[in-house]
C-alpha positions as CSV (number, residue, x, y, z in Angstrom):
1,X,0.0,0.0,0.0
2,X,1.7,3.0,-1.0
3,X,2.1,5.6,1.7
4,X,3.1,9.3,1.8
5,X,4.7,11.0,4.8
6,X,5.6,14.4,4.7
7,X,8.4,16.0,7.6
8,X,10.4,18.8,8.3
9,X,7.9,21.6,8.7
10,X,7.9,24.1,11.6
11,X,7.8,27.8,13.0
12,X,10.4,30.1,11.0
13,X,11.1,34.0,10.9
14,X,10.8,35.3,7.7
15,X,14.1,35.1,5.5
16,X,14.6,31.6,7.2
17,X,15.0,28.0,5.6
18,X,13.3,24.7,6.1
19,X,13.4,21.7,4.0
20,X,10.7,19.3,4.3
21,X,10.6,15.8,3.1
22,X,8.5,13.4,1.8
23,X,9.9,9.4,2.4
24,X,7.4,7.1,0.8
25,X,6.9,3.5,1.3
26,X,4.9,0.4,-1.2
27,X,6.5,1.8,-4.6
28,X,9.4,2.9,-6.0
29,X,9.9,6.5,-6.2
30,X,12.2,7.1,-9.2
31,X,9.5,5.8,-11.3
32,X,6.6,8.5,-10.6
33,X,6.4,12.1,-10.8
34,X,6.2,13.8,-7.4
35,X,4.2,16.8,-6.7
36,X,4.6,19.5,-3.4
37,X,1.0,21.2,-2.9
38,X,0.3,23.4,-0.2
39,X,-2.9,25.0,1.5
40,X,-3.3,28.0,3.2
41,X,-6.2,28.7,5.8
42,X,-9.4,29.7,3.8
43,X,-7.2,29.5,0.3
44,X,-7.4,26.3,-2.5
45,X,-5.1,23.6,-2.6
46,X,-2.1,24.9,-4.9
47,X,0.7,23.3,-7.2
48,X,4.1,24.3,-5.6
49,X,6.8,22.1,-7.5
50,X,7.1,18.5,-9.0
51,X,9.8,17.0,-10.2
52,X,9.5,14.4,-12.8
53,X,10.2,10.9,-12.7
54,X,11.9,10.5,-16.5
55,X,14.0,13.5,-16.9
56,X,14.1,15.0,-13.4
57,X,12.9,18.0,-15.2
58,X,11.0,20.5,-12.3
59,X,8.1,23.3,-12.3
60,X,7.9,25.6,-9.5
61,X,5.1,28.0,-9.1
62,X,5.9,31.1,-10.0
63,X,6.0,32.6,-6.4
64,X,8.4,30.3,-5.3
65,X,10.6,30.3,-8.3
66,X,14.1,31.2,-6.5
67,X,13.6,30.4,-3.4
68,X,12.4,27.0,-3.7
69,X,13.9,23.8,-4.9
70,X,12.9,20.4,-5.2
71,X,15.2,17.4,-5.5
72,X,14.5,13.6,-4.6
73,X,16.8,10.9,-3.6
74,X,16.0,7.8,-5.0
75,X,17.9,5.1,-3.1
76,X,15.4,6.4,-0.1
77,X,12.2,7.0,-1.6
78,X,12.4,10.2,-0.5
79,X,11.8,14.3,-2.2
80,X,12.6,16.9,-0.5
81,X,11.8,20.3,-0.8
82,X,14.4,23.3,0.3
83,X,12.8,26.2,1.4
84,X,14.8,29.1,1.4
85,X,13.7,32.8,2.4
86,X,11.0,32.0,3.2
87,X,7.4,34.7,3.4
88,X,4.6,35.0,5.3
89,X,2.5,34.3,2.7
90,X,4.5,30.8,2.6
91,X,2.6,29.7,5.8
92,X,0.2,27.0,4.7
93,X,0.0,23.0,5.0
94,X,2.5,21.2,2.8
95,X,1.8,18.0,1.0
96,X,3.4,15.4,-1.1
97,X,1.3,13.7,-4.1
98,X,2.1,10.5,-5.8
99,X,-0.6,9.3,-8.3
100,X,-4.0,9.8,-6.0
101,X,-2.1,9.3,-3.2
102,X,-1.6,12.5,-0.6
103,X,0.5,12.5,2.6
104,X,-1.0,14.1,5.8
105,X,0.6,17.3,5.7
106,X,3.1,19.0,7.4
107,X,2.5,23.0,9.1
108,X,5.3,25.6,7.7
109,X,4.4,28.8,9.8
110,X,6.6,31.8,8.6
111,X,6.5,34.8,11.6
112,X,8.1,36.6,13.2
């Protein structure tokens, strides 16, 4: 049974760094594309970055293009996502997505 289960997330000043992870389990990971969504209280679910499973090629949203980037190491099922310089606006629920699969989410609150 393929499970998702995102880490890393926490309480950061703005113009801090975090880098949250995503370590799946019942499939391998090199073979799918991975997606980072995030949701912000009384905003939509939204895209953030994927990374893709045949050419490692990536998308980032545009509000994050810079700041954010998303690798994945293979040999532990996991993606990652570095977070750097980090906004306000940034504060939402994080989540991994493989096929129809989500994780549970992981709080990134950026404050000060």
């Amino acid at each position: 049974q393929l499970q998702l289960v995102e880490s890393g997330g926490g309480l950061v000043q703005p113009g801090g760094s975090l880098r949250l992870s995503c370590a799946a389990s019942g499939l391998t990971l090199d073979m799918y594309t991975i997606g980072w969504f995030r949701q912000a209280p009384g905003k939509e679910r939204e895209g953030v970055s994927s990374i893709s499973s045949s050419d490692g090629s990536t998308y980032y949203t545009d509000s994050v293009k810079g700041r954010f980037t998303i690798s994945r190491n293979n040999a532990k099922d996991t993606v990652y996502l570095q977070m750097n310089r980090l906004q306000p606006d940034d504060t939402a629920v994080y989540y991994c997505k493989v096929l129809d699969a989500w994780g549970q989410g992981t709080q990134v609150t950026v404050s000060a």
